[in-house]
C-alpha positions in Angstrom: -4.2 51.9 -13.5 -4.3 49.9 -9.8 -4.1 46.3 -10.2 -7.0 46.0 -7.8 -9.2 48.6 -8.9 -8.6 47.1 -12.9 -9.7 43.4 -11.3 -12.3 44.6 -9.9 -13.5 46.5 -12.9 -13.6 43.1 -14.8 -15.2 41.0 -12.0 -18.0 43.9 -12.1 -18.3 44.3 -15.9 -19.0 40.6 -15.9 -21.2 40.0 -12.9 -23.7 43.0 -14.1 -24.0 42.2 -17.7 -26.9 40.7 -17.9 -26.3 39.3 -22.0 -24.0 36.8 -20.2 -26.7 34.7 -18.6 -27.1 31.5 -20.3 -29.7 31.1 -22.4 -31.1 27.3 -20.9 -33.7 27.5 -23.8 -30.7 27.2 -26.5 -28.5 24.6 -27.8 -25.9 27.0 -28.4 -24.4 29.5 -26.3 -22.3 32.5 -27.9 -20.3 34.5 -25.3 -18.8 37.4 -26.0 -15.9 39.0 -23.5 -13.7 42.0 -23.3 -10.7 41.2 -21.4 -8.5 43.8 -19.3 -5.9 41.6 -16.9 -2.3 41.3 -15.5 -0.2 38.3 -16.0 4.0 38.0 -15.2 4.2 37.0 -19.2 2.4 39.8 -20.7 1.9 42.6 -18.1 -1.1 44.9 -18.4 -2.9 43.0 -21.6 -6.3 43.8 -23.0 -8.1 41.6 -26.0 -11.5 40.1 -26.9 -11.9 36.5 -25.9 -15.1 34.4 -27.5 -16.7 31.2 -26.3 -19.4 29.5 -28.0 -20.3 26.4 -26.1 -22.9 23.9 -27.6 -24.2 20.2 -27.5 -23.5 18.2 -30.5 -26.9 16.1 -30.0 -29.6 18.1 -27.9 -29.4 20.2 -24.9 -30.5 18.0 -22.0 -28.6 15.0 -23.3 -27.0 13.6 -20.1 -24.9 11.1 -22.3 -22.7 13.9 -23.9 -20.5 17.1 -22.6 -20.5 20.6 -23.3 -18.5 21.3 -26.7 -16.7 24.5 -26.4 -14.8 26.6 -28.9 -12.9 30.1 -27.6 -11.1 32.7 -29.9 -8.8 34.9 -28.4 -7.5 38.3 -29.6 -5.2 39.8 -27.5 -2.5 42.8 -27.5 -0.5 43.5 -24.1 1.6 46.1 -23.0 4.9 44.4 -23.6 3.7 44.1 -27.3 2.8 41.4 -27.4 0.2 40.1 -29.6 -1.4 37.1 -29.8 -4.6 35.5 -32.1 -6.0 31.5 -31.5 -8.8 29.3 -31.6 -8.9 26.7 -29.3 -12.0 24.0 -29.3 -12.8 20.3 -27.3 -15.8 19.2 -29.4 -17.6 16.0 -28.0 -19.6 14.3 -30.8 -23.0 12.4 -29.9 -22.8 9.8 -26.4 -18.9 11.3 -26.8 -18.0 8.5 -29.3 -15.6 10.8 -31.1 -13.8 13.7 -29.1 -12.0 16.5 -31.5 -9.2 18.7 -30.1 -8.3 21.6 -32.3 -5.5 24.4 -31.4 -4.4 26.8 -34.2 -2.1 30.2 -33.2 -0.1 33.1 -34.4 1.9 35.1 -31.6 4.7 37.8 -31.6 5.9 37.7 -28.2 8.9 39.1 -26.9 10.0 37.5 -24.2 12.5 36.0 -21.1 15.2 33.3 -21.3 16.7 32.5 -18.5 18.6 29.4 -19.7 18.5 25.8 -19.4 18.3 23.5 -16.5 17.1 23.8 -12.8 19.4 26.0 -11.6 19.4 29.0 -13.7 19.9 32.7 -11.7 16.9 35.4 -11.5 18.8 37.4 -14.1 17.5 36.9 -17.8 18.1 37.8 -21.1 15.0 39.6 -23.6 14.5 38.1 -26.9 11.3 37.9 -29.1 9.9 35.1 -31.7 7.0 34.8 -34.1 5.3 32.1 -34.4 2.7 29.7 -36.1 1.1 26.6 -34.5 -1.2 24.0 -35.2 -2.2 20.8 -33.9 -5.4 18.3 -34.2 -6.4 15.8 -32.2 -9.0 13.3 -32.8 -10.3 10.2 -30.4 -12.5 7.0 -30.5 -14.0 6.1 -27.9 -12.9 1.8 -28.0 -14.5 1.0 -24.5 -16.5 2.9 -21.4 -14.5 5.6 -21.2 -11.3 4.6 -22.9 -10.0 6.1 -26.1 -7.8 5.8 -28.6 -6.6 9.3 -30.7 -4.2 10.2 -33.9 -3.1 13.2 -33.7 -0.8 15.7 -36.0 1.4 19.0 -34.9 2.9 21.9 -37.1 4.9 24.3 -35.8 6.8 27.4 -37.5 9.0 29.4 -35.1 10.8 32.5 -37.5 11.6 36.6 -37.0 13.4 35.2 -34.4 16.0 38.2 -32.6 18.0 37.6 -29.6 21.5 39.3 -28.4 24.4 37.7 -30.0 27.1 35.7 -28.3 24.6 35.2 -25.0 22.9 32.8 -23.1 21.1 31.6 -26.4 24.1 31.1 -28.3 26.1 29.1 -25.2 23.3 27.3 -24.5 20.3 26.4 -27.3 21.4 23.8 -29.4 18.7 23.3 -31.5 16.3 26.4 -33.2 17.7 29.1 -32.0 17.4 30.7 -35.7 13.9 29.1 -35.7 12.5 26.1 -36.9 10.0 24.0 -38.3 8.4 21.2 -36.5 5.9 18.3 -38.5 5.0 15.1 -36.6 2.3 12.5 -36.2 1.7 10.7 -33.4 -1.1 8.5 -30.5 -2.5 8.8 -28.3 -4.6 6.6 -25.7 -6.6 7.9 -22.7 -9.4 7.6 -19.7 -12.1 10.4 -19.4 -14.8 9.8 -16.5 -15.1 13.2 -15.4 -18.8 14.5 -15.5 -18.0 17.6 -17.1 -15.4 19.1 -18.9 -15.3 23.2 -17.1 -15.9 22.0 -13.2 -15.7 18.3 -12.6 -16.5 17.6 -9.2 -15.3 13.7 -10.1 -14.1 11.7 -11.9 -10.6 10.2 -13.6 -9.0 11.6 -16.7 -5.7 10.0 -17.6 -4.2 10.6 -21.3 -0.9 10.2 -22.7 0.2 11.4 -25.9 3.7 10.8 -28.1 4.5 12.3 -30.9 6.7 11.7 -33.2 8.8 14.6 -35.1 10.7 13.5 -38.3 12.2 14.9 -41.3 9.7 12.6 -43.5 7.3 14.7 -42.6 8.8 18.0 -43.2 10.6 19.1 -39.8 13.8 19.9 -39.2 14.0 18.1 -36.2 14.2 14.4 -35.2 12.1 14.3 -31.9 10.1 12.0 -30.1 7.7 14.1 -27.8 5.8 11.8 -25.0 3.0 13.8 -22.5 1.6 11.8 -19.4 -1.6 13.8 -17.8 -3.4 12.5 -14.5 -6.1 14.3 -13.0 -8.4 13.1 -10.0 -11.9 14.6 -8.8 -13.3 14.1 -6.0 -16.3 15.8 -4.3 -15.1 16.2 -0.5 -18.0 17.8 1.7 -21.4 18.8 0.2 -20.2 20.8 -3.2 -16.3 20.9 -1.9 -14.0 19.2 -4.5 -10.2 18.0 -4.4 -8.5 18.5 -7.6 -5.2 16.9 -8.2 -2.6 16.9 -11.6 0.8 14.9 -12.5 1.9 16.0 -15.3 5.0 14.8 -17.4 6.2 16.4 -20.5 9.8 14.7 -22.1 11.7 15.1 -25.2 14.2 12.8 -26.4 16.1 13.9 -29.4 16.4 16.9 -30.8 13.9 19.3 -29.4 13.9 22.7 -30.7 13.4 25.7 -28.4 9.8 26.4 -28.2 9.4 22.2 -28.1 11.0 22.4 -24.3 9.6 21.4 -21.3 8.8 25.4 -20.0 7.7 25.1 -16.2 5.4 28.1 -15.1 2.3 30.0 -16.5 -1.3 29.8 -16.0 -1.7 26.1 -16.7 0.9 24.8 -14.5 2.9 26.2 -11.7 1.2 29.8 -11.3 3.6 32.4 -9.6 6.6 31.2 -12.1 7.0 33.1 -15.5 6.0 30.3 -18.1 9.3 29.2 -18.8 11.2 30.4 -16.2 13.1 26.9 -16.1 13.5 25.0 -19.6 15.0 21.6 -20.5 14.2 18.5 -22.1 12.0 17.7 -19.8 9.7 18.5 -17.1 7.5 16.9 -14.0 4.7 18.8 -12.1 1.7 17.9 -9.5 -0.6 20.2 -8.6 -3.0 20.1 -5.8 -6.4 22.7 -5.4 -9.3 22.8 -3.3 -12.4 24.3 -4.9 -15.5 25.4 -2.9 -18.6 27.4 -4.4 -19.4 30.6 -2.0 -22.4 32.2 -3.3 -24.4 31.7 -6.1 -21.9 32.1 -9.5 -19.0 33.1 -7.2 -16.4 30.0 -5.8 -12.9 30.4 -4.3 -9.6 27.6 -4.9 -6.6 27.5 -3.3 -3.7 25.6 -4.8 0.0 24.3 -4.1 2.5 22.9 -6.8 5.8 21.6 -7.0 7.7 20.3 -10.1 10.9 20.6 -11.6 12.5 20.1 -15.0 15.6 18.2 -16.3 17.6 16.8 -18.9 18.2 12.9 -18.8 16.1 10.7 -16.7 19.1 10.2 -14.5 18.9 13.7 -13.6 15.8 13.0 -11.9 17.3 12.5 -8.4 18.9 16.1 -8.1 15.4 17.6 -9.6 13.8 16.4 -6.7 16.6 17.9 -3.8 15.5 21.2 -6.1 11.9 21.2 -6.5 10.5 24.5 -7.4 7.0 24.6 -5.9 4.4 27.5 -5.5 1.0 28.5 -3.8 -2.0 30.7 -3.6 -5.6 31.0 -4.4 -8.2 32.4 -6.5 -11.5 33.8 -7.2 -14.1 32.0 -9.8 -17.0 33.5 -11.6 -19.8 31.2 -13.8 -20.1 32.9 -17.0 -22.1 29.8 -18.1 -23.9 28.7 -14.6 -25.1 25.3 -15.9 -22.2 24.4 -17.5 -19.5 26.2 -15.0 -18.0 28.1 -17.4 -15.6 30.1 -15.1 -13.8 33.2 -15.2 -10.9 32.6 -13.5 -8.2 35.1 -11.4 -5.7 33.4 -9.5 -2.5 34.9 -7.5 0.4 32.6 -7.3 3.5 33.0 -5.0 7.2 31.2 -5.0 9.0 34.4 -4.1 9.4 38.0 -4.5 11.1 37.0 -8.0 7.9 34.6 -9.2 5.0 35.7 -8.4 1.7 37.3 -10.3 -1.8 37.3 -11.0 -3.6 35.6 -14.0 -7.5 36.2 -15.2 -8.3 33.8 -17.9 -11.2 31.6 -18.9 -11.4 27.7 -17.4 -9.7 26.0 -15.1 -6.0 25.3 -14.6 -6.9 21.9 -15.1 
């Protein structure tokens, strides 16, 4: 099937079914959605992706967000397959915020190897692999909360080519693993909404500890620093901006390392095209509605990952960076619930599309 004639397709299906308008008169909005995209990870894919989004008090309270809960169901033609359930629920005047993530996947996939400098030519392997994690906050002050939160993660059926990269260079899980820890978290939130913000502040980080008191395998200390920045520029035009930090210090196992790339984070680069310990990222997009549910973005990136902190100073001579724009559709027009397809570029090597639903951040 043409790539642009399948896009299309989708963009079509969506904008024409008329079952997809939200329903302003409800509380709850259930929204079902076939899926049929292209991303450098899976290839051709097709699934059925659910979204129910809903207010936890009454449906024109100003003083609370948008919950949302998707399910995703998705086999692609690398075969691939992949089932989750991802939800952000925002309890009454948002003094409790719950963040819940459960997955199974079978995914073959790319390794490249370790570090910054890694050549274009890879090595296939493939992985199954359970996760879970839960996140809940209180809010101790306008806008400021405090979170516990707990991750599990099984890694097994794991099959890669003897005496390669994975054995010269994976220390820790190569034969899978099992991951438990607890950890904190504290964070800012004054976006005004969670799909579209056209301002705000949200700041966040998260550490979590890894420990074989609590059943892993591994001794890890995992610490995530998020930034974002809103700002509405001219009329409905809005700057969006990321950092992003993501380190490991101990014993991090292979699917606990820093993976630069996807649809979340540097778009054009395979999601883990460079691995390590650690990873830094900003991303920068400029958002502007066109007509009606339609809006456009363009974005630019740059980030790197590394190994010890004193690396840092040769990750920056090699930053990896990457650009290009996309296309938006409100599935939910009050709430801005988008479908999103976005192209991103580095090189001939890293580039793709990616139609999902949300933002990149």
């Amino acid at each position: 099937m043409n790539k642009a004639l399948s896009i299309l397709f989708v963009v079509h299906f969506f904008a024409g079914n008329s079952q997809i308008k939200q329903d302003t008169s409800k509380r709850v909005n259930i929204l079902p959605l076939p899926l049929i995209f292209r991303s450098p990870e899976t290839w051709w894919a097709v699934g059925l992706s659910g979204s129910v989004s809903f207010k936890t008090s009454f449906k024109n309270d100003t003083l609370t967000r948008t919950s949302n809960i998707q399910l995703l169901c998705l086999f692609t033609e690398r075969k691939q397959n992949i089932q989750a359930i991802d939800a952000t629920i925002y309890f009454p005047k948002e003094k409790y915020v719950l963040y819940f993530q459960s997955s199974h996947t079978f995914f073959p996939d790319k390794y490249w190897g370790l570090g910054p400098n890694t050549k274009e030519d890879y090595e296939n392997y493939r992985f199954e692999q359970f996760y879970f994690t839960i996140h809940f906050k209180r809010q101790i002050a306008k806008n400021t909360f405090l979170g516990v939160l707990y991750e599990f993660q099984n890694l097994y059926n794991m099959n890669y080519i003897p005496n390669g990269r994975f054995d010269s260079t994976i220390t820790f899980g190569k034969n899978g693993s099992f991951v438990s820890g607890f950890g904190g978290s504290i964070g800012y939130d004054s976006r005004n909404s969670g799909f579209w913000p056209t301002k705000g502040i949200f700041v966040q980080t998260l550490i979590t500890y890894f420990n074989t008191y609590f059943g892993s395998q591994f001794n890890d200390l995992k610490t995530v620093i998020d930034l974002r920045y809103f700002k509405r520029i001219f009329k409905r035009h809005v700057l969006a901006t990321q950092f992003y930090s993501y380190s490991n210090s101990g014993q991090a196992p292979l699917r606990e390392l820093a993976m630069l790339g996807g649809s979340g984070n540097l778009r054009g680069f395979y999601q883990g095209r460079y691995r390590d310990n650690s990873m830094i990222a900003a991303i920068v997009e400029y958002r502007v509605p066109i007509y009606k549910r339609f809006a456009v973005c363009v974005f630019y990136g740059a980030g790197n990952v590394y190994n010890e902190l004193e690396d840092l100073k040769n990750t920056a001579v090699n930053i990896k960076y990457s650009y290009g724009g996309g296309l938006r559709f409100a599935v939910l027009k009050n709430e801005k619930l988008n479908l999103r397809l976005d192209y991103g570029y580095y090189n001939k090597f890293n580039r793709g599309f990616y139609f999902t639903i949300g933002e990149c951040f």
